[in-house]
N, C-alpha and C positions, 0 to 999 in steps of 0.2 A: 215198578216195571222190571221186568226179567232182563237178565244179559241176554237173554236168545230177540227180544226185540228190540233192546238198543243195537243191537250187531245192525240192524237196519234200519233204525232212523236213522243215526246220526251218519252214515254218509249222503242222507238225504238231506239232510241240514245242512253239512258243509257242499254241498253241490246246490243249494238255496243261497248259501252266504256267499260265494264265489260268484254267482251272476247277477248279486245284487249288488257286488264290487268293482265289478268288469266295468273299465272305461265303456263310455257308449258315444263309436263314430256315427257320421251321419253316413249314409248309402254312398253319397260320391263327394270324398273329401278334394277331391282336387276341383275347387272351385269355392273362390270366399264366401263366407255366411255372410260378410259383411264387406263395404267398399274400402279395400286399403289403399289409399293413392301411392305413386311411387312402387309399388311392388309388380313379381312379374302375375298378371289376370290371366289365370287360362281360362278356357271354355269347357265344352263339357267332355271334351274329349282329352283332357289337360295339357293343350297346345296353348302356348300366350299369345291372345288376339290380336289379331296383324289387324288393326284398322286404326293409320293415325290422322293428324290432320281432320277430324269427324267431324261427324253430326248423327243426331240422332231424329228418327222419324216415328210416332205414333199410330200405327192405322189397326183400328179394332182396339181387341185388347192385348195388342205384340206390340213392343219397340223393336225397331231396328236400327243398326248401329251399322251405317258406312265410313269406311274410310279408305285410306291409301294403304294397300298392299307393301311393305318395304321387305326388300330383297337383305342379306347379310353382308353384303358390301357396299349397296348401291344405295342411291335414293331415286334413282330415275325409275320411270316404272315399265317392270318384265312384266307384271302380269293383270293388272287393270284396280278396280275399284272392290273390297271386297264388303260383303255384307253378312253381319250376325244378327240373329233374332232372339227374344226374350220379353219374358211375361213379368218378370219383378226386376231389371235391373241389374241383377245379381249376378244369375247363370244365363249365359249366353252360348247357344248353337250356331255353330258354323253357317251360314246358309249360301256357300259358295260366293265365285266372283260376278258379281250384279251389272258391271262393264268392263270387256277385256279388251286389251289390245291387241295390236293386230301385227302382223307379220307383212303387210303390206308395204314397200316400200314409199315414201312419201307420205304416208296417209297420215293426217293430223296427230290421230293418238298412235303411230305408229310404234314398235316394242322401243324401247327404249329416249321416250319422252318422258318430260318431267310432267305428274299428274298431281296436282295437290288441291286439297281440302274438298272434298265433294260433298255437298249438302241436297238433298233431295226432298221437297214437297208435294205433294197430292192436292189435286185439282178436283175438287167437288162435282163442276160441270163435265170437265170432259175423260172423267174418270182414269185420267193418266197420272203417274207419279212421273216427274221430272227434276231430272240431275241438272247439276250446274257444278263446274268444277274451273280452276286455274289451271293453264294448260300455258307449255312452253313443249315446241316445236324442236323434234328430234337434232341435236346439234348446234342450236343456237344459243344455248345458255339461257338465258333470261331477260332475250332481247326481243322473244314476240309479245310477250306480255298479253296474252288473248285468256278468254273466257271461253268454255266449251259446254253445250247442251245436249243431254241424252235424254231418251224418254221411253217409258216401259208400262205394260198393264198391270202389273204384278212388283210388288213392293220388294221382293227378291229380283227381279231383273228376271229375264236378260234385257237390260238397256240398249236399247238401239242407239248410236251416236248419230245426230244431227247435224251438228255445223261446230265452228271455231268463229271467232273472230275478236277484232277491239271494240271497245265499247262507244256510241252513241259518234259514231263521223260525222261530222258539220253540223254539232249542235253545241252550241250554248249551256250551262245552267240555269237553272232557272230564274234564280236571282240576279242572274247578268241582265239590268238593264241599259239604258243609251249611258247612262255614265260609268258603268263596268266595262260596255264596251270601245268608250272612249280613250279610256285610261288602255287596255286593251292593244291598243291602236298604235298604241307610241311606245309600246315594248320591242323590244330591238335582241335577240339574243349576243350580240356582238359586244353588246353592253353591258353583260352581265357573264363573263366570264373567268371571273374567280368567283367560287361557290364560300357558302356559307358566310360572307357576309353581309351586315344586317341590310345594305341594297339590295343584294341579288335572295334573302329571304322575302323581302317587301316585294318583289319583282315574282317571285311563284307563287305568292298569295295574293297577286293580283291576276295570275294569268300565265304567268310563262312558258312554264313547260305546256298547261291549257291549250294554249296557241298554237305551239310547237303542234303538237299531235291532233289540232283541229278536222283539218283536212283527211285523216288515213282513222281515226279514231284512238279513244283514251283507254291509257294503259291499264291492265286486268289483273292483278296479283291475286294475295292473298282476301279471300271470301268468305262470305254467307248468304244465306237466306234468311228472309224473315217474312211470314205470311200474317197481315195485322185483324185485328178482329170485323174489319168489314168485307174480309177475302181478298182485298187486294193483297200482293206481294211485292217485295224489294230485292235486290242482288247489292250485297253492300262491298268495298273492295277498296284495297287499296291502287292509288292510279298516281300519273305526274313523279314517275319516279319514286315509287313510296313516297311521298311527301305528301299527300291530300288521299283522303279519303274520299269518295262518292258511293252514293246512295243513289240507285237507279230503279223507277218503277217497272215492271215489269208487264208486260201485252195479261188479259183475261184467259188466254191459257198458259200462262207462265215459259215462253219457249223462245219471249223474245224482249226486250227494251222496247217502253213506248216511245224514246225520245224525249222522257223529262227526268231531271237528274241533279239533283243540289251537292253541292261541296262541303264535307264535314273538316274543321283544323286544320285550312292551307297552311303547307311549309311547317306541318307542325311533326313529320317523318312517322305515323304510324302504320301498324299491318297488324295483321292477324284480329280483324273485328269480331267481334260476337255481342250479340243484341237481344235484349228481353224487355217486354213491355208490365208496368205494375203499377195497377190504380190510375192508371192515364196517364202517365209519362214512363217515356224512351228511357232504358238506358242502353248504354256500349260501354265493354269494356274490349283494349287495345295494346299492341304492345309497343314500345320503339323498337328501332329498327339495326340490331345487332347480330344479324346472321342467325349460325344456331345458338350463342350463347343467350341466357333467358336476362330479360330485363324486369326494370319495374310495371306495373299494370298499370295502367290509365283506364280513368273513368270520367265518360261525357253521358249527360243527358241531356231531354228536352219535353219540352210539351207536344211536338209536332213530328214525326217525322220528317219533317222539311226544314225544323231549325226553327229558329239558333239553336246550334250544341254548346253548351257549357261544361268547360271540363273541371272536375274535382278530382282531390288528393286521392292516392292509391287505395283502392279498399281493401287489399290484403293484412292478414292479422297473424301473426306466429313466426314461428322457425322460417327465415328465409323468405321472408314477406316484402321483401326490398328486389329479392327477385322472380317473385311470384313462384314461389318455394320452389324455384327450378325448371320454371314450366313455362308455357306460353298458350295463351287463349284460343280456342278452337271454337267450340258453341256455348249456348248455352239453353237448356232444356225448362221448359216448365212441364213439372209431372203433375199432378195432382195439388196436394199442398205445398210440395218440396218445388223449387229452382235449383238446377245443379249447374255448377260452373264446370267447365269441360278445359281441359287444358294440355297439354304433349310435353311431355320430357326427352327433347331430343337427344339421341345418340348418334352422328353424325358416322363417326367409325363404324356401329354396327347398328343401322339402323331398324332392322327389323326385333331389336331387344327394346326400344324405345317403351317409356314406358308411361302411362295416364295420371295424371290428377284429375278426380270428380270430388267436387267441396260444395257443400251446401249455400246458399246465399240467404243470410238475414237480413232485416231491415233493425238498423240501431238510430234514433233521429231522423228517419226517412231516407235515411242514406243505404244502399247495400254494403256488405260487409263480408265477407269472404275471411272464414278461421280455418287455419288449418286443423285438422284431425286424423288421429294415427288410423282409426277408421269408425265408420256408421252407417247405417242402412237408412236408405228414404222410404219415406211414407207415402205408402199408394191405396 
């Protein structure tokens, strides 16, 4: 070969070898190939996803992911419910705020109310998506304890707000018969006023606080939804003080309480529910009841949504599994093959850095099992 035509291959070669060496980004690296819990998740526009407290909803072939909007100082909510959309999980679009509040003086979700955990379901008959969210009334702290309903045509919102209020006035559980409500009967609050002893525990698992708020309706905290495989749905929640969980059926277009409603671990102080159903039995996992710091996870199941709940040993596994690696329950999703455990890393000082755990849920002995991992992508 002549020097007059190496002068021209070879910087065809080396401009060959150069882009067959060149790192190769993906189109839009701001955004994980894979789910890293704990770290900051942007979207597609590389903002980190302001939706805590969540849930995630299915319709077609898009998830959406609502949650609580959190402000950088506050945790009361400026600006309402927001909602992202997404086709694997992964990357997520903005898809604006789904319910906002309002500048209204007075008005239930008025700007500066505490808005937490909004879960939203779609209704096959009356082709609405309906929110349910924990609502506490501007200025009062954490003393209304209501539940609030919105409803919208469009999986994006805008949600129209419906009502506020406490849960199920002048009803019973279901399993209170003439001997629950016997017992019932001869509770005396007068008499049980130093807390946490094993009386006045015996005394709110028979009823106490129950009683107490019979009349005006039972306290609404921390929530979820669960829709079970014959259409019916549930609003699950903590009530009685965070100390008892209830499980409330919900009316055939999901907007209201039929008035039947069992009690999950009287006086057993949990919140923050999240429920998945596998091979015909319930499970919930839960957390105690320690503010924002994160505690151990609790796990009840059952064969019924009505009970009995049976609770088992923590199913968390790894770094920090004592305190559910820092996190606290929120939902929990069935995709496809994969169950993703959903969880919030609260930041109380700045809360809108607050940041996600999503961990896969296996089954080891029948039991779920929740490991931690630095990261992994679900199977869809």
């Amino acid at each position: 070969m002549s020097k007059k035509i190496l002068k021209h291959v070879m910087p065809m070669a080396v401009l060959f070898l150069a882009a067959v060496c060149l790192p190769v980004f993906p189109a839009d690296d701001t955004t994980p190939p894979a789910i890293r819990s704990g770290e900051l998740w942007p979207d597609d526009a590389g903002v980190h996803i302001n939706a805590h407290g969540g849930g995630i909803l299915k319709y077609g072939d898009t998830f959406y992911w609502y949650g609580e909007h959190k402000a950088d100082h506050t945790s009361s909510a400026l600006v309402g419910v927001t909602c992202y959309s997404s086709k694997d999980l992964l990357h997520w679009h903005n898809s604006g705020i789904a319910l906002s509040v309002t500048d209204e003086p007075g008005h239930d979700i008025e700007r500066g109310c505490i808005l937490e955990r909004p879960k939203v379901i779609y209704n096959n008959v009356t082709k609405k998506f309906c929110m349910w969210f924990h609502l506490e009334l501007k200025g009062m702290g954490y003393s209304a304890a209501r539940y609030g309903v919105a409803v919208a045509d469009r999986p994006e919102g805008p949600f129209k707000f419906l009502y506020s209020q406490r849960a199920d006035a002048g009803t019973w559980p279901v399993e209170f018969g003439e001997k629950e409500l016997s017992v019932v009967d001869t509770l005396n609050a007068e008499n049980f006023k130093q807390e946490w002893t094993p009386a006045w525990l015996k005394a709110v698992d028979e009823g106490l606080v129950l009683k107490r708020d019979f009349p005006t309706g039972q306290m609404s905290r921390d929530m979820t939804l669960f829709v079970d495989d014959d259409g019916r749905a549930y609003h699950i929640f903590s009530s009685e003080e965070n100390l008892t969980l209830h499980i409330a059926e919900l009316t055939a277009d999901y907007l209201h309480h039929t008035g039947r409603y069992t009690r999950v671990a009287p006086a057993g102080h949990n919140e923050a529910p999240a429920i998945f159903k596998h091979d015909g039995t319930y499970w919930m996992i839960t957390s105690g009841c320690t503010g924002w710091e994160p505690n151990e996870a609790r796990l009840f199941s059952s064969s019924s949504i009505w009970g009995p709940w049976e609770q088992h040993p923590n199913p968390c596994r790894g770094p920090l599994a004592e305190k559910t690696f820092g996190g606290q329950s929120t939902f929990i999703l069935k995709a496809e093959d994969t169950i993703i455990f959903m969880a919030d890393i609260w930041r109380p000082r700045h809360p809108s850095d607050a940041r996600y755990i999503w961990l896969p849920i296996e089954f080891e002995d029948g039991m779920p099992v929740i490991r931690w991992r630095d990261e992994w992508s679900p199977s869809l």
